[in-house]
C-alpha positions as CSV (number, residue, x, y, z in Angstrom):
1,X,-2.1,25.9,98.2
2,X,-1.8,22.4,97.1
3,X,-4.2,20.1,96.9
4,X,-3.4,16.4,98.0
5,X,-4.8,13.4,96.7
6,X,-3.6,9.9,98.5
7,X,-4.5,6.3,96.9
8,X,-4.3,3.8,99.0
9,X,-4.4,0.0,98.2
10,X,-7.3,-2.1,98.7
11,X,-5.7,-5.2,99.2
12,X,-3.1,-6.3,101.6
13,X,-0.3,-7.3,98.9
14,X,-0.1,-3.3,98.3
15,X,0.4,-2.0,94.9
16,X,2.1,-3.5,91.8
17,X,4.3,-2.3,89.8
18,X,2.0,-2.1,86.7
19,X,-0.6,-0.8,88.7
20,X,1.6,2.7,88.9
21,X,0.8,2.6,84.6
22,X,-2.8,2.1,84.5
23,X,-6.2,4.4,85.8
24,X,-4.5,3.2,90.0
25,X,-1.6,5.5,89.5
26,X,-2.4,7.1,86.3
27,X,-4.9,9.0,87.9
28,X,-3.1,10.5,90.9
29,X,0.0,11.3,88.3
30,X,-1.4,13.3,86.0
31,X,-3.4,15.0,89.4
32,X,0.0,16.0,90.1
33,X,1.6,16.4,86.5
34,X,-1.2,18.7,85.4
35,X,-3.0,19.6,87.9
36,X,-0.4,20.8,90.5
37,X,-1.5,18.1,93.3
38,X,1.1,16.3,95.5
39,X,0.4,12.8,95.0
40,X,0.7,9.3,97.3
41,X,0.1,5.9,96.8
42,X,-0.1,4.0,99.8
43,X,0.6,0.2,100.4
44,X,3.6,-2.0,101.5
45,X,6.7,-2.5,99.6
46,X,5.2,-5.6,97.0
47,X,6.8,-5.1,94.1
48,X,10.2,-3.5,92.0
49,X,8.4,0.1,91.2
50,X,10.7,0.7,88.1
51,X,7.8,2.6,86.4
52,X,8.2,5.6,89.8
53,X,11.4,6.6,88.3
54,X,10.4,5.7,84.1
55,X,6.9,6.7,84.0
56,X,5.5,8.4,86.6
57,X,8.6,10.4,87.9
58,X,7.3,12.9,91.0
59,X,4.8,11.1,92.4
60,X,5.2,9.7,95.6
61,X,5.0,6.4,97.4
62,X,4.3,5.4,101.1
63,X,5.2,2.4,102.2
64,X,3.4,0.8,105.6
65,X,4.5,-1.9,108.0
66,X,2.8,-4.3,106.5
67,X,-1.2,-4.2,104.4
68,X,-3.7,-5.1,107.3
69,X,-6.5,-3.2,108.1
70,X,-5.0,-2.0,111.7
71,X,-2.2,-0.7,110.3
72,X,-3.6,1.0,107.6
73,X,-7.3,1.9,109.8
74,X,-3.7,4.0,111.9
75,X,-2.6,5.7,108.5
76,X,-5.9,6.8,107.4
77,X,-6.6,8.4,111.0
78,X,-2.8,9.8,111.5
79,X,-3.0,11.5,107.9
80,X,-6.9,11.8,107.3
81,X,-6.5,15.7,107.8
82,X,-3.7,16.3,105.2
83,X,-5.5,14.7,102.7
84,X,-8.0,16.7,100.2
85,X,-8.8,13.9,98.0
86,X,-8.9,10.2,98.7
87,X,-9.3,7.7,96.2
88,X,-10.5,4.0,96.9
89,X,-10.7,1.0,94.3
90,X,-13.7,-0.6,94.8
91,X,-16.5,-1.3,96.8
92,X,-14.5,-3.5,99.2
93,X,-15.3,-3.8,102.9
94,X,-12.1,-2.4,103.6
95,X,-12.5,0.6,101.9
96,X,-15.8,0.9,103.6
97,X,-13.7,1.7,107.1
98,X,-11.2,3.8,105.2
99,X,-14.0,6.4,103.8
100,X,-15.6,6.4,107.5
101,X,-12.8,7.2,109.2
102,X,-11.6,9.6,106.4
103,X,-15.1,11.5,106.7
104,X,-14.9,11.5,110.4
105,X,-11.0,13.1,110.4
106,X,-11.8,15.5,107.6
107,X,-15.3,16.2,106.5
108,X,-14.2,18.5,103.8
109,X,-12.4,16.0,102.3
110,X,-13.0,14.5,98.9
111,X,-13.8,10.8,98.4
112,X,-13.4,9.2,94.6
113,X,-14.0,6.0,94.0
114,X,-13.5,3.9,90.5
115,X,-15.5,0.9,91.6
116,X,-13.7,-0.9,88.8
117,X,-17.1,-2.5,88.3
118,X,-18.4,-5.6,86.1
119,X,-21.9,-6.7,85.8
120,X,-21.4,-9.7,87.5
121,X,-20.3,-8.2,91.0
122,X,-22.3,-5.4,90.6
123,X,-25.1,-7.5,90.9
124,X,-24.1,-9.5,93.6
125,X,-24.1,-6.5,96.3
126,X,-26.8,-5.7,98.8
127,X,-27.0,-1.7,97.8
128,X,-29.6,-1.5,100.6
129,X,-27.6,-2.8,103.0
130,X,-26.6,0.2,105.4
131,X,-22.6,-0.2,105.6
132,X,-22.7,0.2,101.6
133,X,-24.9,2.7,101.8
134,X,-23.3,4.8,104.1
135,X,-20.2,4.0,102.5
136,X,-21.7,5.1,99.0
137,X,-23.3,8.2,100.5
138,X,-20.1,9.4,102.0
139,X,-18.3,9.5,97.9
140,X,-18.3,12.5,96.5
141,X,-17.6,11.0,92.8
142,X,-18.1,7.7,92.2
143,X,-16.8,6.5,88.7
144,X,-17.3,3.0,86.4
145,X,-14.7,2.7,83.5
146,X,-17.9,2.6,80.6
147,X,-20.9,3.7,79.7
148,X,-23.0,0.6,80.0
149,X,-22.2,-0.1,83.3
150,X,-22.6,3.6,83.6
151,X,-26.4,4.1,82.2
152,X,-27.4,0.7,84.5
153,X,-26.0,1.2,88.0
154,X,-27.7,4.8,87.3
155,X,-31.1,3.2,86.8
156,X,-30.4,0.7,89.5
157,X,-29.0,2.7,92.6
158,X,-29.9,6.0,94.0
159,X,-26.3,7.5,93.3
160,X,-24.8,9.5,90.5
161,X,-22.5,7.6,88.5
162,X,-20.0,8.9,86.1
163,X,-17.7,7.6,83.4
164,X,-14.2,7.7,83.6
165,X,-12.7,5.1,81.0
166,X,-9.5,3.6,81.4
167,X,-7.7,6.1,79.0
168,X,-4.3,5.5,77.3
169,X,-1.3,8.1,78.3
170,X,1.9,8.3,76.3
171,X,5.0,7.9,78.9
172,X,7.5,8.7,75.9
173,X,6.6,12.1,74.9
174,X,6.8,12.0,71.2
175,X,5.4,9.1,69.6
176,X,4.8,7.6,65.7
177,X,1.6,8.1,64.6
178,X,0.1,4.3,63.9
179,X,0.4,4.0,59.8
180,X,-1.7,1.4,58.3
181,X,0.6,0.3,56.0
182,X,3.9,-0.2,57.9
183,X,1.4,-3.0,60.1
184,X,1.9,-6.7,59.5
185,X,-0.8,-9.4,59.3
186,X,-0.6,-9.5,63.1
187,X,-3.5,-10.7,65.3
188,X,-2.1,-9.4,69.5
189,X,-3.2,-10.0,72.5
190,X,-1.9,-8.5,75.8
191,X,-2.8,-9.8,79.5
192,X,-2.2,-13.0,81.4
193,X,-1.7,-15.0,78.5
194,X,-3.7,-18.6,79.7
195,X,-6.0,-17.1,82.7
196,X,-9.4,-18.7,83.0
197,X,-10.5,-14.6,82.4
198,X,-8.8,-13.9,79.6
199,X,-9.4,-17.2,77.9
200,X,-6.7,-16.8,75.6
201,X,-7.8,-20.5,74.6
202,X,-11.2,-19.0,72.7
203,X,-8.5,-17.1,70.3
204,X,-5.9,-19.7,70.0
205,X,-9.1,-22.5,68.8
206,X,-10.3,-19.7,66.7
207,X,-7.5,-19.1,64.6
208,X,-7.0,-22.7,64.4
209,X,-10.6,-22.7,62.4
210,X,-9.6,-19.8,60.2
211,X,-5.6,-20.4,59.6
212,X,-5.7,-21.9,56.6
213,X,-7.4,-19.0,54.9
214,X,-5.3,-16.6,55.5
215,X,-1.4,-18.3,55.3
216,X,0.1,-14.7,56.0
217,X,-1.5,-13.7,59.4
218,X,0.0,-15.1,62.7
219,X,-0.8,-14.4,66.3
220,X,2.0,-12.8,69.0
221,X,0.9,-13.6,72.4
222,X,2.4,-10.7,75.1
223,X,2.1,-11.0,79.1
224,X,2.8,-13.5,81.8
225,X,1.6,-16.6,81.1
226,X,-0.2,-18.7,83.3
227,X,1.7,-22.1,84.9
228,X,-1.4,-23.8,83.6
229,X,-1.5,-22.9,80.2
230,X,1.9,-24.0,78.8
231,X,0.1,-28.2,78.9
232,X,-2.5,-26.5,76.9
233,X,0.0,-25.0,74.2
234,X,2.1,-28.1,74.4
235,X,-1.3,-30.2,73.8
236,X,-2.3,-27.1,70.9
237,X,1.1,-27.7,69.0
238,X,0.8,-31.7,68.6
239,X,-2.7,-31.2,67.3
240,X,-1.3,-28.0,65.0
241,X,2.3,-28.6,64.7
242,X,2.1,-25.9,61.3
243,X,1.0,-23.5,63.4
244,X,4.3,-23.6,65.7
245,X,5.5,-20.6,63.9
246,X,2.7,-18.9,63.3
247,X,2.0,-18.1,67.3
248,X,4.4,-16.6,69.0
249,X,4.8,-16.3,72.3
250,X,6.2,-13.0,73.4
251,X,6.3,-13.2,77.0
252,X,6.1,-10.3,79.4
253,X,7.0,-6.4,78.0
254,X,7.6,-4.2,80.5
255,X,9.3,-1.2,78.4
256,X,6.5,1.0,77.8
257,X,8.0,1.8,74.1
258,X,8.8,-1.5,73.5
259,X,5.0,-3.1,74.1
260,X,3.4,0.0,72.4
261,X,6.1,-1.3,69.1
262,X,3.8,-4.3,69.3
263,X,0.4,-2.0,69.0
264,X,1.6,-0.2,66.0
265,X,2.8,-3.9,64.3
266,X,0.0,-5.4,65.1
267,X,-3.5,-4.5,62.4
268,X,-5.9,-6.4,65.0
269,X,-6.1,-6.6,68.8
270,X,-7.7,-9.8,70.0
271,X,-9.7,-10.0,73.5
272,X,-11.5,-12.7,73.8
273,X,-12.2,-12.6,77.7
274,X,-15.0,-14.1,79.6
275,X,-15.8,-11.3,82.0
276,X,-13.9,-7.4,82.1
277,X,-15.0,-3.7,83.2
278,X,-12.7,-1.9,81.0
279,X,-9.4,-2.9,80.2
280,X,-6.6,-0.7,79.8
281,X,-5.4,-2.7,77.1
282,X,-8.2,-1.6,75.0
283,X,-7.1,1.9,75.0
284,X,-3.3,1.0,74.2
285,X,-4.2,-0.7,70.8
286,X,-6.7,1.7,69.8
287,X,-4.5,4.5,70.4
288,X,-2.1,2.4,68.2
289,X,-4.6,1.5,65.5
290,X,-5.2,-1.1,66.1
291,X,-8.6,-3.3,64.8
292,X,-10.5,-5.0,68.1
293,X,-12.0,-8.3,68.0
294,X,-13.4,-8.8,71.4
295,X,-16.1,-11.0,73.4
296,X,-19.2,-9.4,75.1
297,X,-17.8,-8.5,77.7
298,X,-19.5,-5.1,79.6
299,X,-17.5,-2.8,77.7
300,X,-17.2,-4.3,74.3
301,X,-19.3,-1.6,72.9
302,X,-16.7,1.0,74.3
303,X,-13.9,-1.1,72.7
304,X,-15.4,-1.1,69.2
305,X,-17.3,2.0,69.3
306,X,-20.2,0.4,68.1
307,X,-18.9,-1.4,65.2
308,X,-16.8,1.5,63.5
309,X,-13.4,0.2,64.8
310,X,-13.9,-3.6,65.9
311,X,-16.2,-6.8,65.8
312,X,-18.0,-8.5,68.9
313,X,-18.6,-12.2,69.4
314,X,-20.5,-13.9,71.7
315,X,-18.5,-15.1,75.2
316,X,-16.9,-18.2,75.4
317,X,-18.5,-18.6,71.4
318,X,-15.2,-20.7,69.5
319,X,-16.9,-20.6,66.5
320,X,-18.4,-17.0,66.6
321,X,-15.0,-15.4,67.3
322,X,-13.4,-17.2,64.4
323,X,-15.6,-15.8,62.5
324,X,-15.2,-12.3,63.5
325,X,-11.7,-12.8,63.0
326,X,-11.7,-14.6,59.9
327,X,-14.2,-10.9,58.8
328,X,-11.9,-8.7,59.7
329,X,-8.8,-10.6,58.4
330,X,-10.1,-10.8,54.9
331,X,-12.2,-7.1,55.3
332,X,-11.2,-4.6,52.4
333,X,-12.6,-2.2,54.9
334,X,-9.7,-2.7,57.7
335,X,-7.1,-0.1,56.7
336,X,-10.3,2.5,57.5
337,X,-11.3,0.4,60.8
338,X,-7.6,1.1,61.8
339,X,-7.9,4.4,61.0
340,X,-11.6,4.8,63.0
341,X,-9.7,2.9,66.2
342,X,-6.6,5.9,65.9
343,X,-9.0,8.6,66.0
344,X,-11.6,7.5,68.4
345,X,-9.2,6.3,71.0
346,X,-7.4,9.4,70.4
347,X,-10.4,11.4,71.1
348,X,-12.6,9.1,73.8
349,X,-9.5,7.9,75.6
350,X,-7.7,10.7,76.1
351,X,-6.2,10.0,79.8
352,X,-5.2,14.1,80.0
353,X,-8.8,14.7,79.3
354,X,-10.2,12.5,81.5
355,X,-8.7,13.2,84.4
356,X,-9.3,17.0,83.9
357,X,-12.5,16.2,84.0
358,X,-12.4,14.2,87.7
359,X,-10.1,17.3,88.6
360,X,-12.8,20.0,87.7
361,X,-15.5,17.3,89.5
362,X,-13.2,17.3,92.7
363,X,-11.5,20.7,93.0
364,X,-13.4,23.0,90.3
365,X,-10.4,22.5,88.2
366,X,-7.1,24.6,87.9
């Protein structure tokens, strides 16, 4: 018989669409692709899902009434029993009544949570205190997205937890192998381009220190970008008009082939962010070949697999990260780097792979 697993959203704006892409609906999908699970995320209506029919065709979506806790306390106790696996985002209060009452429905029933943990909020929670306690006790796998954060909530709290990364899955069945040599002098970055997290402003400085070395390389700039940010590039381009062709700013990809064209252009993948678990974006440029230059952020280790495929810098470090990029941009050793990031993210990011594992850790795989 078929197993069910059943998402649900944490937050009361329901799920995005680019949520359905990454581990939040990547995880049920491939339950279901490979796995043989009927699969259901539930939230209200909040978005245009045009990845349900592109990416993840055959899984399912429930929409409720609207995201508050009432309505959704209602779901969880109206469907509890019908549900095998549940899977939560987060240690959020909310979440804390959905696993109670989920337990108290079906005590059979699974419980996963990703607790799409960084050090910084990780530290901030009361692990003694009883409603996260009981709330931890009753999740039968509970998962960060890298090892570090892995190895210390293990030596901090009394729980196991595991390591399921944010892996990379290819929408578009067959897909070009990265080659080195077809890349341009292309430093990418992917996200909200401007956010106060993302501080795309440590990059943009950065290659304002190094440009001048290195007159071939430019920097494309993909993603939403924040209403704040476009004074700052305004401001950026009076004090570095020469540079007006050399950044380009993309905007927003939503075509899954079309964004993953800008991995494979690109020879380096820039994060420079001032806090992340583990983004998804790493996975997408290594498994494209690309070169990361990132901050030290929880994960960075994970993201340049200790050195073999990337270069860290210091957070918020101007300098530091102009001169990991200005290392890597003049390295005779990149082509190889690019071919370390192919085959590690190949191998380590594997989404398939991963979530066989959680299947095996849930149902005793199939």
């Amino acid at each position: 018989m078929k197993k069910r697993v059943a998402a649900i959203a944490p937050h009361e704006d329901g799920w995005l669409n680019v949520e359905l892409v990454k581990d939040c609906g990547l995880i049920p999908y491939l339950l279901y692709k490979n796995h043989s699970c009927d699969a259901v995320m539930v939230g209200v209506n909040a978005d245009e899902y045009t990845y349900l029919d592109t990416c993840v065709r055959g899984m399912q979506m429930e929409f409720l009434p609207d995201g508050g806790m009432e309505t959704k306390c209602r779901y969880m106790k109206d469907h509890a029993k019908s549900i095998d696996c549940l899977i939560l985002r987060g240690c959020y209060p909310i979440n804390f009544y959905f696993a109670k009452i989920y337990k108290s429905c079906n005590p059979a029933g699974k419980i996963y949570v990703g607790l799409d943990a960084n050090s910084v909020w990780m530290d901030q929670i009361d692990w003694e205190e009883e409603e996260f306690t009981e709330f931890m006790d009753s999740c039968d796998v509970i998962a960060v997205s890298c090892r570090v954060m892995q190895d210390y909530l293990n030596i901090k709290w009394p729980w196991k937890i595991e390591c399921i990364p944010n892996g990379y899955y290819n929408f578009g069945g067959s897909q070009p192998e990265p080659v080195y040599e077809k890349k341009e002098d292309i430093i990418l970055t992917v996200g909200r381009i401007g956010s106060q997290q993302k501080a795309t402003h440590i990059l943009l400085e950065a290659f304002a220190m190094i440009y001048k070395d290195f007159p071939q390389w430019r920097v494309r700039l993909v993603g939403s970008m924040e209403a704040g940010f476009h004074k700052y590039i305004e401001d950026y381009f009076q004090r570095f008009p020469e540079l007006k062709q050399r950044i380009i700013q993309v905007g927003e990809i939503r075509d899954r082939e079309e964004l993953f064209r800008e991995y494979l252009n690109a020879k380096i993948f820039a994060l420079p962010s001032v806090a992340e678990g583990a983004p998804n974006v790493i996975a997408e440029a290594l498994n494209a070949g690309c070169v990361t230059a990132v901050t030290k952020y929880d994960a960075y280790e994970d993201a340049t697999n200790g050195g073999k495929c990337g270069m860290a810098a210091e957070i918020n470090d101007i300098s530091g990260f102009a001169r990991i990029l200005s290392e890597l941009c003049g390295s005779e050793n990149l082509a190889q780097m690019a071919e370390n990031a192919y085959r590690y993210g190949k191998d380590y990011f594997n989404m398939e792979k991963i979530v066989a594992r959680l299947n095996e850790m849930l149902f005793g795989g199939n």
